[in-house]
N, CA, C and O atoms as CSV, one atom per row, in Angstrom:
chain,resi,resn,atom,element,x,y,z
A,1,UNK,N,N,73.107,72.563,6.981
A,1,UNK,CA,C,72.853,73.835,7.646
A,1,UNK,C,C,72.629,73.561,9.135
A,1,UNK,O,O,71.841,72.667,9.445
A,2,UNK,N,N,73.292,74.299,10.122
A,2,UNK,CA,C,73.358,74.205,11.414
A,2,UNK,C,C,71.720,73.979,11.720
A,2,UNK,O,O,70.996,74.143,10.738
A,3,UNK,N,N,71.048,73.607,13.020
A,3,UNK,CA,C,69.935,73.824,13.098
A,3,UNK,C,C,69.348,75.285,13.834
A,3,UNK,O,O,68.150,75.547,13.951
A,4,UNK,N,N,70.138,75.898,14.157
A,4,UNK,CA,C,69.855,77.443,14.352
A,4,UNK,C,C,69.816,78.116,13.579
A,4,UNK,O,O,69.799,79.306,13.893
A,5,UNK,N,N,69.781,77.760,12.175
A,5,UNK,CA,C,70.179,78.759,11.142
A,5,UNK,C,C,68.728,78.272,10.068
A,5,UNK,O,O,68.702,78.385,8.842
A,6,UNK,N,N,67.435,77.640,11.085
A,6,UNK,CA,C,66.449,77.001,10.618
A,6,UNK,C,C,65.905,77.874,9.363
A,6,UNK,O,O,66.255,79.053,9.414
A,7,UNK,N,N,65.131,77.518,8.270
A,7,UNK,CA,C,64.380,78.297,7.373
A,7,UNK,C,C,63.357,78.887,7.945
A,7,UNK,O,O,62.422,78.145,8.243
A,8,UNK,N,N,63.246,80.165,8.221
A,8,UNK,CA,C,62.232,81.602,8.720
A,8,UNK,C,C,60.549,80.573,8.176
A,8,UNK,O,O,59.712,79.958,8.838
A,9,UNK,N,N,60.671,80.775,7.062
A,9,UNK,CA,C,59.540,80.123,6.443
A,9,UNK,C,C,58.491,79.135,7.291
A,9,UNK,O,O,57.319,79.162,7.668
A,10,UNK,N,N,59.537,78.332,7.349
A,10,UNK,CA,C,59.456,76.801,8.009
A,10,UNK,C,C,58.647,77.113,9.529
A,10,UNK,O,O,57.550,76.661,9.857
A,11,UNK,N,N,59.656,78.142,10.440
A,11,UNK,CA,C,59.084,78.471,11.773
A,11,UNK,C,C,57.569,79.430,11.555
A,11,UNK,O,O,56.812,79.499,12.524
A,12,UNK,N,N,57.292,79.956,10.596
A,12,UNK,CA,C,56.593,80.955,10.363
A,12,UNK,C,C,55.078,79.755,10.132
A,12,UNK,O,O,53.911,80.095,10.326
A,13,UNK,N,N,55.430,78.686,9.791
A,13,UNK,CA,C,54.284,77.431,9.334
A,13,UNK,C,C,54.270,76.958,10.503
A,13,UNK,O,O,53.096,76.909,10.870
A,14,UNK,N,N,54.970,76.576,11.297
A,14,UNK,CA,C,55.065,76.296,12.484
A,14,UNK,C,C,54.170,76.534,13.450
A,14,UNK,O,O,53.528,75.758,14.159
A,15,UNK,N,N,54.208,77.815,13.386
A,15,UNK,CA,C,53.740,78.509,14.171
A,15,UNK,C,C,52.392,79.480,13.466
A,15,UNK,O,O,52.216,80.622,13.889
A,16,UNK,N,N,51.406,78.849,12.274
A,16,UNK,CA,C,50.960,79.050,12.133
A,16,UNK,C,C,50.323,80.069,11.674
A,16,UNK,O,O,49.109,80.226,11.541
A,17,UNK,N,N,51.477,80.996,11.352
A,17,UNK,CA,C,51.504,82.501,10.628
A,17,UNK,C,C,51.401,82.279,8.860
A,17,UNK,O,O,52.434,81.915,8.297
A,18,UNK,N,N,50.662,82.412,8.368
A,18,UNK,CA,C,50.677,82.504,7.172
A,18,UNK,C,C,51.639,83.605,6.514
A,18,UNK,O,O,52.061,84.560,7.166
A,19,UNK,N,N,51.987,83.358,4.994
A,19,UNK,CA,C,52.766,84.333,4.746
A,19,UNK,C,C,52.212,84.031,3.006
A,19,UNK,O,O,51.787,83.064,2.374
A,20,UNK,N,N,52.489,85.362,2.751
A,20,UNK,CA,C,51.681,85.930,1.099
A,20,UNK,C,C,53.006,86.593,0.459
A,20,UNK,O,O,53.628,87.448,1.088
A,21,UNK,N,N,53.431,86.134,-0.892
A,21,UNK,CA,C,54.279,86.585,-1.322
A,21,UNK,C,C,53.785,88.363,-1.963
A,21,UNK,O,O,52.734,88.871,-1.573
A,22,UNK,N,N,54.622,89.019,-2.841
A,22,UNK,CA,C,54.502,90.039,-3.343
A,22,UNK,C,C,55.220,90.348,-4.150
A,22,UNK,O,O,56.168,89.583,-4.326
A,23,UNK,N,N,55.144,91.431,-4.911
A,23,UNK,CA,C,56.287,92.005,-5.654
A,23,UNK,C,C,56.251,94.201,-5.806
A,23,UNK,O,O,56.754,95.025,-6.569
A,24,UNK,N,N,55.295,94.248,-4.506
A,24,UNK,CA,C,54.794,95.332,-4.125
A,24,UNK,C,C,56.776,96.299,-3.626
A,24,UNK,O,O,57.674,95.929,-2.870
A,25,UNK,N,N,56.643,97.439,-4.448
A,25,UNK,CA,C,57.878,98.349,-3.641
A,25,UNK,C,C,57.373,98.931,-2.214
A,25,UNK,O,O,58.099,99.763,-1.669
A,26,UNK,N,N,56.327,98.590,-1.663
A,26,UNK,CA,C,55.272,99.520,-0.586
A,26,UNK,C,C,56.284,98.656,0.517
A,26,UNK,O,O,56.221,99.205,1.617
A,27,UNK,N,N,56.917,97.826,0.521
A,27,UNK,CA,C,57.299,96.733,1.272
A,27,UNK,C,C,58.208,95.875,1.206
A,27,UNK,O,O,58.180,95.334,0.100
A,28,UNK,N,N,59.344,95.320,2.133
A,28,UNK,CA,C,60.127,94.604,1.898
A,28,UNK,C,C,59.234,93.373,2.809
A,28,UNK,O,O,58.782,92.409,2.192
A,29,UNK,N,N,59.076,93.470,3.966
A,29,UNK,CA,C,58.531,92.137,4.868
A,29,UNK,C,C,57.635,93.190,5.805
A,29,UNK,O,O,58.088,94.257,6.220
A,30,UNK,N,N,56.320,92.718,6.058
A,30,UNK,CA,C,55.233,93.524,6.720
A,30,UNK,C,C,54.323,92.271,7.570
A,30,UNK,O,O,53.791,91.229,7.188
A,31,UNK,N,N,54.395,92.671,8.356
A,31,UNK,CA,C,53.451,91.606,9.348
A,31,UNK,C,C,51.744,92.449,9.674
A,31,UNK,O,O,51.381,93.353,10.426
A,32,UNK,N,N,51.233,91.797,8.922
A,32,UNK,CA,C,49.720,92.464,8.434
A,32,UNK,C,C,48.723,91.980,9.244
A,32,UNK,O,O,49.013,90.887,9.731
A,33,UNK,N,N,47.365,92.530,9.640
A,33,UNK,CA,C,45.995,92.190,10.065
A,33,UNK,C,C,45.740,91.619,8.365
A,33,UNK,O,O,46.065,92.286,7.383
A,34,UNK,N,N,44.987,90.025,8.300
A,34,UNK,CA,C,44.342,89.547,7.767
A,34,UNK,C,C,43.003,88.565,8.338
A,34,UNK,O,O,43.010,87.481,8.923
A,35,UNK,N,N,41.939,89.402,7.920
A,35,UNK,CA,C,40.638,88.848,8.802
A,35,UNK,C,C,40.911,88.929,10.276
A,35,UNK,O,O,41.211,89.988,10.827
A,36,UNK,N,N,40.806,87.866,10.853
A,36,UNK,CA,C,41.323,88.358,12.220
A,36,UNK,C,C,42.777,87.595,13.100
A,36,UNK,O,O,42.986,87.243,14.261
A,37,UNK,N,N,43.461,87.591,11.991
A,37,UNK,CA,C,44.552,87.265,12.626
A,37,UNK,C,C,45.539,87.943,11.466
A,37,UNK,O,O,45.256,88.343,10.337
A,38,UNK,N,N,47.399,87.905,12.519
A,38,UNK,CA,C,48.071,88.179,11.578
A,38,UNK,C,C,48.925,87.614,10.404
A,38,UNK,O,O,49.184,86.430,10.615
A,39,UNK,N,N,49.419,88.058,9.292
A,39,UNK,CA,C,50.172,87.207,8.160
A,39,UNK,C,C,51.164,88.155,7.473
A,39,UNK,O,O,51.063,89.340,7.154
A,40,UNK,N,N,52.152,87.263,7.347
A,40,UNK,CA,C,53.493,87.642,6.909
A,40,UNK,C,C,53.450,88.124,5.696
A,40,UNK,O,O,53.027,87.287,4.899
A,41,UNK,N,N,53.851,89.645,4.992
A,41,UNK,CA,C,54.242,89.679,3.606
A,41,UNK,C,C,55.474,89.708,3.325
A,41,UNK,O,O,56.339,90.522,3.649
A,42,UNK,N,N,55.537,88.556,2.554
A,42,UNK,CA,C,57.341,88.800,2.121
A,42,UNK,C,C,56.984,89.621,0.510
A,42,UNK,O,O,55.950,89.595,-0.157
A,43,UNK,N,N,58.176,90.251,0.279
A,43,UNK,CA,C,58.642,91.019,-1.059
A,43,UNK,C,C,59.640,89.924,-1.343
A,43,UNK,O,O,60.722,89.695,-0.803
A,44,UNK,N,N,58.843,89.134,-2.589
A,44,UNK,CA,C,59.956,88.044,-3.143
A,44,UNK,C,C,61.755,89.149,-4.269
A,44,UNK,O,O,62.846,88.823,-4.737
A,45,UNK,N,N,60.919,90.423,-4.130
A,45,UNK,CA,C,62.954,91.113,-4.995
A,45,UNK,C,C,63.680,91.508,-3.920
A,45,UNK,O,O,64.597,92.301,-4.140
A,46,UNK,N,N,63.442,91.057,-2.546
A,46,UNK,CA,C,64.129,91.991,-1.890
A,46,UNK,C,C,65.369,90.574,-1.584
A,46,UNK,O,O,64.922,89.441,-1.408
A,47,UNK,N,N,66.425,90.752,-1.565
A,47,UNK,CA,C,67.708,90.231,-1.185
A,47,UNK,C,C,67.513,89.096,-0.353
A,47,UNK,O,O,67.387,89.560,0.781
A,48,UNK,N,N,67.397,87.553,-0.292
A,48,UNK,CA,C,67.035,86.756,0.256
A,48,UNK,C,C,67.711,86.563,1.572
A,48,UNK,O,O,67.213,85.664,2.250
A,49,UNK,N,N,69.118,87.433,2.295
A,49,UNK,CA,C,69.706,87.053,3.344
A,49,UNK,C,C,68.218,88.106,4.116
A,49,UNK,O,O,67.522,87.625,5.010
A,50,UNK,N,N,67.986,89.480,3.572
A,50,UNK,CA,C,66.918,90.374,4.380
A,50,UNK,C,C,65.810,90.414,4.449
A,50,UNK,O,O,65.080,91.192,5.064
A,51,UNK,N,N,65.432,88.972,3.367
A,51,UNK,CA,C,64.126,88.789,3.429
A,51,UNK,C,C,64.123,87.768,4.742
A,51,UNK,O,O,63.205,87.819,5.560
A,52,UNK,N,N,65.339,86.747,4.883
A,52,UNK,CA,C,65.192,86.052,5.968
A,52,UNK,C,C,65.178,86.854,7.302
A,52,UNK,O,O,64.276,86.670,8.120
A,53,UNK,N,N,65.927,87.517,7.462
A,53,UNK,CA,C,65.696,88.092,8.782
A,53,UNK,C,C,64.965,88.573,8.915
A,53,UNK,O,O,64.536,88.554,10.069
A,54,UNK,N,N,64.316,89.278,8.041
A,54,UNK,CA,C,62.915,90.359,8.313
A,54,UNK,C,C,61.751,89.456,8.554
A,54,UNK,O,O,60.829,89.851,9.268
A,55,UNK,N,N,61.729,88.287,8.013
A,55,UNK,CA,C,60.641,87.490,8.493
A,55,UNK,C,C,61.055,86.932,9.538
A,55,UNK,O,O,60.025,86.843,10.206
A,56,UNK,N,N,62.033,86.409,10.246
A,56,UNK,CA,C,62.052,86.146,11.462
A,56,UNK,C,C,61.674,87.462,12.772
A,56,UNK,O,O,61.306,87.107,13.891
A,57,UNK,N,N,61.820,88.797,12.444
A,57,UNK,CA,C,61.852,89.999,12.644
A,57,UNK,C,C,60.079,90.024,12.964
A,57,UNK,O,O,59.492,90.408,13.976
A,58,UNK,N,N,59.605,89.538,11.858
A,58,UNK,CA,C,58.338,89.748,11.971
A,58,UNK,C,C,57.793,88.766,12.627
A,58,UNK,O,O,56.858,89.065,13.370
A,59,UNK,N,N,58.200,87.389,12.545
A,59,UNK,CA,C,57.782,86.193,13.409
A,59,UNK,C,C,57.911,86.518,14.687
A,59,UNK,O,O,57.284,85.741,15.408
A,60,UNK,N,N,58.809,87.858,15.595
A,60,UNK,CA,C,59.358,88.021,16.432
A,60,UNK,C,C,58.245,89.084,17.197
A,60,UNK,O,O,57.979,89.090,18.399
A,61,UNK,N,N,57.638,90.037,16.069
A,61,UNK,CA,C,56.351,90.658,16.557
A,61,UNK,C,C,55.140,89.817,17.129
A,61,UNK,O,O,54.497,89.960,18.169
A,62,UNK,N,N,55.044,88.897,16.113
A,62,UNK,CA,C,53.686,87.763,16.157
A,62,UNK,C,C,54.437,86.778,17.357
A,62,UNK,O,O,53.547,85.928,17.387
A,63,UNK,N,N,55.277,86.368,18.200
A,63,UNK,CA,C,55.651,85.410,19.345
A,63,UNK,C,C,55.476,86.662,20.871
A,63,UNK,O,O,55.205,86.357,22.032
A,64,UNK,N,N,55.673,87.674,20.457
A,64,UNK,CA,C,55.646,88.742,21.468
A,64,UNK,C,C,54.371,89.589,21.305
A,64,UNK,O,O,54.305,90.765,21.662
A,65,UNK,N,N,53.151,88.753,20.617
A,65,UNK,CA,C,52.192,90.116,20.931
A,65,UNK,C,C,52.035,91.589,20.807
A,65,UNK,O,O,51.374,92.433,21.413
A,66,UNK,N,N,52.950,91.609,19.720
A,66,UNK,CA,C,52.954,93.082,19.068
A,66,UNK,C,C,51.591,93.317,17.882
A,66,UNK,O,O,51.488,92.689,16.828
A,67,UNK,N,N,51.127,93.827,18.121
A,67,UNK,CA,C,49.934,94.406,17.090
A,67,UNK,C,C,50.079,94.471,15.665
A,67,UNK,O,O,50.515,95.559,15.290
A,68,UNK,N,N,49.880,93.755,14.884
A,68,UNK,CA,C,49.977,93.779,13.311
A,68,UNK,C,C,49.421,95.852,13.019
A,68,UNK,O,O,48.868,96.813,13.554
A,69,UNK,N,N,50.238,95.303,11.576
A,69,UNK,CA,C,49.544,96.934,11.055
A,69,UNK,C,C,48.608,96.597,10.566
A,69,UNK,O,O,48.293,95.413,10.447
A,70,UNK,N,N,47.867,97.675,10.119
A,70,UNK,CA,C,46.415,97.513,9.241
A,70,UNK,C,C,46.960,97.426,7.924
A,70,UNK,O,O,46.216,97.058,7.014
A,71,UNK,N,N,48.046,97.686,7.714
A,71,UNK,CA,C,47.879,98.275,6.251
A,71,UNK,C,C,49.583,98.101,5.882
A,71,UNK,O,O,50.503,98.393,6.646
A,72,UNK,N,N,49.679,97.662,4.788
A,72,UNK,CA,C,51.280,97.839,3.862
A,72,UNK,C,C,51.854,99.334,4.493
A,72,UNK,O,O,50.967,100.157,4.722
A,73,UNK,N,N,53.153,99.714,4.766
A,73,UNK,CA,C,53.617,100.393,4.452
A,73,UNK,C,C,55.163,100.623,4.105
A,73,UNK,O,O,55.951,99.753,4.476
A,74,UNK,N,N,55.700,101.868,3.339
A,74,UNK,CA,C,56.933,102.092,2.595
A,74,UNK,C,C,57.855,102.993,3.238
A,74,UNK,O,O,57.319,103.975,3.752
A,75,UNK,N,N,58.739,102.932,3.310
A,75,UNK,CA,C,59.699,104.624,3.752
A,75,UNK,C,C,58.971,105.611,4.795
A,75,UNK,O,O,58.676,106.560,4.068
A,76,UNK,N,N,58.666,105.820,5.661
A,76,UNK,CA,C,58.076,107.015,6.136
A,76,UNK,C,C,56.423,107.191,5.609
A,76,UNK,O,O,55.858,108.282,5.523
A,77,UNK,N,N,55.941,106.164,5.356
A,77,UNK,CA,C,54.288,106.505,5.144
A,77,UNK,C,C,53.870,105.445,5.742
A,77,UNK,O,O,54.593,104.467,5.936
A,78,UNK,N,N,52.263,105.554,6.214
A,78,UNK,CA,C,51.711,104.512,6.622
A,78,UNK,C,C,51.348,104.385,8.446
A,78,UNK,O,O,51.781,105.313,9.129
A,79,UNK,N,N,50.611,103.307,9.132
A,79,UNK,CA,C,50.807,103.306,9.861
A,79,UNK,C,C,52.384,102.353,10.609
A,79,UNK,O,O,52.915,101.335,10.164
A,80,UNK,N,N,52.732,103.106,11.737
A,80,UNK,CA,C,53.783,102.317,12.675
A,80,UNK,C,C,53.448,101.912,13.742
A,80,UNK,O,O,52.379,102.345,14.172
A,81,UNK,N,N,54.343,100.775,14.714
A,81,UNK,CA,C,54.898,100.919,15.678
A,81,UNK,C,C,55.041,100.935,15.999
A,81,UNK,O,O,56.145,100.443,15.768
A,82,UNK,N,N,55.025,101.363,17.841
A,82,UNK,CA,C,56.289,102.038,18.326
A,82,UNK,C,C,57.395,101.424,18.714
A,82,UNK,O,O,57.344,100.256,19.098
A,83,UNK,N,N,58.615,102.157,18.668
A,83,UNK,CA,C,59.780,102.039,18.078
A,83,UNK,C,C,60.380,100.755,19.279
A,83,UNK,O,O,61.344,99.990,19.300
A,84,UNK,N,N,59.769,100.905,19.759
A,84,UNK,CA,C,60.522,99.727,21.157
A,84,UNK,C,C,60.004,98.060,21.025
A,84,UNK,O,O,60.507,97.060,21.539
A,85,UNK,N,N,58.710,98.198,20.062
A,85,UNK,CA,C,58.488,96.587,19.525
A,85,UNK,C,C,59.669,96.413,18.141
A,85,UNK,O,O,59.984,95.254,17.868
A,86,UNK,N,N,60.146,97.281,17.499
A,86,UNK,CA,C,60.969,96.957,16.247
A,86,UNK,C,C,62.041,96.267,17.636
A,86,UNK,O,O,62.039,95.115,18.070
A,87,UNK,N,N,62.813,97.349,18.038
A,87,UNK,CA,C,63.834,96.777,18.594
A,87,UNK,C,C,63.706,95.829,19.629
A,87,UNK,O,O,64.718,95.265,20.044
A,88,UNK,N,N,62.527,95.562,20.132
A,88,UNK,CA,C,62.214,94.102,20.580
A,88,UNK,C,C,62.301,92.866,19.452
A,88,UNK,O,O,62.964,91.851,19.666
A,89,UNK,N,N,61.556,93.087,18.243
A,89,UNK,CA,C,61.528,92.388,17.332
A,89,UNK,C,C,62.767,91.594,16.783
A,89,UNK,O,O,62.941,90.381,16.662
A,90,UNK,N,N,63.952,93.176,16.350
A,90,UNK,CA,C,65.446,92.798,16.039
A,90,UNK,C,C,65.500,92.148,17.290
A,90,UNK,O,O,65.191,90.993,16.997
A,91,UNK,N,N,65.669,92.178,18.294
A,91,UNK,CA,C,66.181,91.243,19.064
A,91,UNK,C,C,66.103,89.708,19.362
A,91,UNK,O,O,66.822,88.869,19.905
A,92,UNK,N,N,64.669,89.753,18.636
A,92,UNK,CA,C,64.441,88.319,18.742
A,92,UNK,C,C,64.996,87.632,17.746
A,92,UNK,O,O,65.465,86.504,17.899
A,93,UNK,N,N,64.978,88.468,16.300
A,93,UNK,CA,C,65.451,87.934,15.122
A,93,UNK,C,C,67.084,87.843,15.420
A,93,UNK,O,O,67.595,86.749,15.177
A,94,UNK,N,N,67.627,88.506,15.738
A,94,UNK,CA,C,69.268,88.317,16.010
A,94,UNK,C,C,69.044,87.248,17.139
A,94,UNK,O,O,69.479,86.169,16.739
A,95,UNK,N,N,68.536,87.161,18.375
A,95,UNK,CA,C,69.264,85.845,18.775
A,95,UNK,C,C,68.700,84.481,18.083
A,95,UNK,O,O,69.505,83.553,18.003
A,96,UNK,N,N,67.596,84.315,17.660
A,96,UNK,CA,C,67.038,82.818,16.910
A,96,UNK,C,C,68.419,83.283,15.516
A,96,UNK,O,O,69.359,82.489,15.557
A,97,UNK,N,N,68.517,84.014,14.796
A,97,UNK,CA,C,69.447,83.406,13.736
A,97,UNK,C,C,70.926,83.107,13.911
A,97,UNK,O,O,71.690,82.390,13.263
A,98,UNK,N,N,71.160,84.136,15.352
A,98,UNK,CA,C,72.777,84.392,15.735
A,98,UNK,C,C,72.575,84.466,16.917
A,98,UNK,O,O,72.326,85.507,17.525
A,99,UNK,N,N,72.666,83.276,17.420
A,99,UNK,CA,C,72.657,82.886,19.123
A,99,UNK,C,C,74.225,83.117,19.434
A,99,UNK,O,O,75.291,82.702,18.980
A,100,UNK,N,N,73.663,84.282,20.775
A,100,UNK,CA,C,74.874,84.588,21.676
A,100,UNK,C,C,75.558,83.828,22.112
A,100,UNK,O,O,76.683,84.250,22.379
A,101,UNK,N,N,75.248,82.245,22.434
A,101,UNK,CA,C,76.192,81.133,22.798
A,101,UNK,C,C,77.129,80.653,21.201
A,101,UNK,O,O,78.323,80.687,20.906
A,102,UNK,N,N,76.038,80.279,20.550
A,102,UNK,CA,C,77.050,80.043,19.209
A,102,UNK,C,C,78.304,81.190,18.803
A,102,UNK,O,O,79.489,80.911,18.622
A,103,UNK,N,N,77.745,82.385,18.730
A,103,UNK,CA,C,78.644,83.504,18.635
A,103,UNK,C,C,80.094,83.453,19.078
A,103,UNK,O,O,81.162,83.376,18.472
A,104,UNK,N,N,79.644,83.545,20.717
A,104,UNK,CA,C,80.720,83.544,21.566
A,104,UNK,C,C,81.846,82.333,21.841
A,104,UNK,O,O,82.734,82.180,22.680
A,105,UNK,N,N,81.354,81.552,20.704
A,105,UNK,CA,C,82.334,80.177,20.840
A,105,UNK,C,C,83.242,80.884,18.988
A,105,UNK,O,O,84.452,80.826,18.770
A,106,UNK,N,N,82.503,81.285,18.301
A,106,UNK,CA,C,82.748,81.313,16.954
A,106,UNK,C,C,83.677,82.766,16.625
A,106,UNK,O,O,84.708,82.741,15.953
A,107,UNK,N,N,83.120,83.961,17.209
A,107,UNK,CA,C,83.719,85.262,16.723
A,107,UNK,C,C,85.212,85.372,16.467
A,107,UNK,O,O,85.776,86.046,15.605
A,108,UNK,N,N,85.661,84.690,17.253
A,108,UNK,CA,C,87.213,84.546,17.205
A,108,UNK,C,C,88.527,83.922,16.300
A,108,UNK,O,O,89.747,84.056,16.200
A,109,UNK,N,N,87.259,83.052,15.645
A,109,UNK,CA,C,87.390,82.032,14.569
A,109,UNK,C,C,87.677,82.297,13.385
A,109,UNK,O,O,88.724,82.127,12.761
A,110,UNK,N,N,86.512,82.809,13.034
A,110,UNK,CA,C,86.129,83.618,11.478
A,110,UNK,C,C,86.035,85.199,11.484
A,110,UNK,O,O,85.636,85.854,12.447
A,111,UNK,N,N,86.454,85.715,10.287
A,111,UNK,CA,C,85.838,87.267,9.946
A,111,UNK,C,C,84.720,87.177,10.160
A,111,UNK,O,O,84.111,86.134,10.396
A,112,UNK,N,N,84.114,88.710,10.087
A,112,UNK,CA,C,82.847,89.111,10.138
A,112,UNK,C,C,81.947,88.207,9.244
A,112,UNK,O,O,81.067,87.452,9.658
A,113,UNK,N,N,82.317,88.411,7.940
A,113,UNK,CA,C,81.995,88.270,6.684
A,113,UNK,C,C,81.994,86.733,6.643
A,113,UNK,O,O,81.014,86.250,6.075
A,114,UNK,N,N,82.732,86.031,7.043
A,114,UNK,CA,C,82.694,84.715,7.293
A,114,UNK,C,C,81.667,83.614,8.316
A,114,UNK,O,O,81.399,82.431,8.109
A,115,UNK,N,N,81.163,84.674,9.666
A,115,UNK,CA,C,80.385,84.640,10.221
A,115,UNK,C,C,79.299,84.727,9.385
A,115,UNK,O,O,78.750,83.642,9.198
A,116,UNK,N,N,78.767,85.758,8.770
A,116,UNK,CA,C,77.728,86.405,8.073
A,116,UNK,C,C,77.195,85.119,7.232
A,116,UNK,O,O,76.082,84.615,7.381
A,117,UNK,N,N,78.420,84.585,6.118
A,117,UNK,CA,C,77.729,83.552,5.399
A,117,UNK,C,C,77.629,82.317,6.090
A,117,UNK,O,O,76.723,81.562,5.738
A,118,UNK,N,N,78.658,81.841,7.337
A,118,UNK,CA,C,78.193,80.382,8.124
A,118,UNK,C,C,76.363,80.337,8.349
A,118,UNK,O,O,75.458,79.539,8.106
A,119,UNK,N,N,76.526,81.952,9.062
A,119,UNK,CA,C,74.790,81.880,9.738
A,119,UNK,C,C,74.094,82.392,8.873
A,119,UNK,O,O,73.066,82.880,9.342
A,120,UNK,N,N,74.257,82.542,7.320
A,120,UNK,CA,C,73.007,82.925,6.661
A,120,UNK,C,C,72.330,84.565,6.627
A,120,UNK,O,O,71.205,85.052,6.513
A,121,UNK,N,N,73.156,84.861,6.726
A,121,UNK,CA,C,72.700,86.790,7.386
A,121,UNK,C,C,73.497,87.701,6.591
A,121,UNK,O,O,74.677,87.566,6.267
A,122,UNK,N,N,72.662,88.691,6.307
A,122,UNK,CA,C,73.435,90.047,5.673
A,122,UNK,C,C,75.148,90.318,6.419
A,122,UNK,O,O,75.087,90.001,7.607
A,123,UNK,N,N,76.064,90.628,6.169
A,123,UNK,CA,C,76.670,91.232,5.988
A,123,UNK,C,C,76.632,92.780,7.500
A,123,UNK,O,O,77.448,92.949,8.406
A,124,UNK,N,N,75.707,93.380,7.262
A,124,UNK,CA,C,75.218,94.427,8.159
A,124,UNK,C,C,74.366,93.947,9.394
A,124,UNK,O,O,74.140,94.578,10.426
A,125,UNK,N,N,73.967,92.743,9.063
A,125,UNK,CA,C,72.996,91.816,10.562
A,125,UNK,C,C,74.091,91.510,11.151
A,125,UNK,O,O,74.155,91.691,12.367
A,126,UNK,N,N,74.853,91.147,10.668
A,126,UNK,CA,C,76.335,90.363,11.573
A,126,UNK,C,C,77.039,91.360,12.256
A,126,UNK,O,O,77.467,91.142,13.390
A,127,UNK,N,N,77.258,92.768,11.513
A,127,UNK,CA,C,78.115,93.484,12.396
A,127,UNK,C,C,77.107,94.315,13.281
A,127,UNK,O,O,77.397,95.126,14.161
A,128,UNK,N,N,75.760,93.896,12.814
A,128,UNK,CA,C,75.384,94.583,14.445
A,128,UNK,C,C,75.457,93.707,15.548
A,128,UNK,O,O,76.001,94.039,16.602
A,129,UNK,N,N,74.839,92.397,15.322
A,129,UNK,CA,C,75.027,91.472,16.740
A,129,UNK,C,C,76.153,92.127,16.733
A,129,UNK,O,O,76.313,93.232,17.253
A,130,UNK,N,N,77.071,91.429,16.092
A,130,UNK,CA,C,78.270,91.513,16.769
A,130,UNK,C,C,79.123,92.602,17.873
A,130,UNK,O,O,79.927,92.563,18.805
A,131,UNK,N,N,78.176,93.762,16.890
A,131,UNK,CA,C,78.609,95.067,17.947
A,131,UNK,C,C,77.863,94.960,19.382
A,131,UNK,O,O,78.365,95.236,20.471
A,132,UNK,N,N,76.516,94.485,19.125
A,132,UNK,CA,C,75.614,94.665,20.409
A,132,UNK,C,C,76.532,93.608,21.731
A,132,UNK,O,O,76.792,93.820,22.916
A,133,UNK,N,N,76.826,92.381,20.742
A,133,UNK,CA,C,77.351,91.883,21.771
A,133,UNK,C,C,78.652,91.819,22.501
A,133,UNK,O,O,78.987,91.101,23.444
A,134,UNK,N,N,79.603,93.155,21.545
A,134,UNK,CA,C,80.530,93.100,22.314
A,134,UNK,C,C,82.181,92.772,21.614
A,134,UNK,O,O,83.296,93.133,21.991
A,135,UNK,N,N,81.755,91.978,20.514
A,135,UNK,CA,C,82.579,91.173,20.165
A,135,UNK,C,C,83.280,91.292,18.330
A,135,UNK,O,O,83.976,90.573,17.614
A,136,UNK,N,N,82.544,92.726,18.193
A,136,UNK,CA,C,83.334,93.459,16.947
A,136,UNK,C,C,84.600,94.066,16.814
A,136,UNK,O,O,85.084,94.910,17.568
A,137,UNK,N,N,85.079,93.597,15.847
A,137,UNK,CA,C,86.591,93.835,16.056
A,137,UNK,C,C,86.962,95.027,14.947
A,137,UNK,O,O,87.030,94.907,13.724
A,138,UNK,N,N,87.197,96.312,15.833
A,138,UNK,CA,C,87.628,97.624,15.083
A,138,UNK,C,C,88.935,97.594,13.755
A,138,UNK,O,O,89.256,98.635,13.182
C-alpha cells in the first residue's frame, strides 16, 4: 500500500486521538467530547472504504481545532457544526488520502473507479476530488 494511503487508525494513535468502536445507527464516525478531550467513534457496519475517510474527516476536525460535539448524533438530530468546519474537514480528508500531486500524475492513467480502489476510497470520494480538482472526465 502506497504510503499516502496510510491506515486512518494508525494516524488517529499517532496523534493521540483515541477511538471507541460501536454498533450504534445514531452514527457512522463522530468525533466526541470524552472527559476532557476529544475521541473518535467509529460504527464498525458502516462500509470500511467510509469508515476510512470519515475518520480521517474527523482526524481532520481534531488537527484543525474544531470543537468536538457533546453528544452522538444521526440524520438531522443532535448537536452540529458549522457547516464550514465539515468542509474544512473533507478537505483535509481528501488531500491526506488523495493528494493533489499524486492525482495529477495518475487521473489520466486509470478510470475513476480504478483510482478509487488504487487509493482505498469510496467510489463517490473519488469523483468528488476529482471534480474539485478539475480533473473529472464527463
Amino acid at each position: 500500500m502506497p504510503p499516502f494511503v496510510e491506515n486512518a487508525v494508525r494516524i488517529a494513535a499517532h496523534l493521540g486521538i483515541p477511538l471507541f468502536e460501536s454498533t450504534s445507527n445514531q452514527f457512522d464516525v463522530v468525533f466526541v467530547r470524552v472527559g476532557s478531550q476529544g475521541a473518535i467513534g467509529v460504527n464498525r457496519n458502516v462500509y470500511w472504504a467510509r469508515r476510512r475517510f470519515s475518520v480521517t474527516h474527523e482526524i481532520g476536525h481534531a488537527v484543525l481545532n474544531h470543537p468536538p460535539v457533546n453528544a452522538c448524533y444521526g440524520e438531522g438530530a443532535g448537536p452540529k457544526r458549522p457547516r464550514i468546519y465539515d468542509r474544512e474537514a473533507d478537505s483535509f480528508a481528501a488531500e491526506l488520502l488523495m493528494p493533489k500531486l499524486f492525482l495529477s500524475r495518475e487521473w489520466f492513467r486509470y478510470s475513476d473507479d480504478a483510482l478509487a480502489k488504487r487509493y482505498h476510497v469510496s467510489n463517490q470520494a473519488m469523483e468528488i476530488r476529482l471534480r474539485e480538482l478539475g480533473f473529472l472526465r464527463e
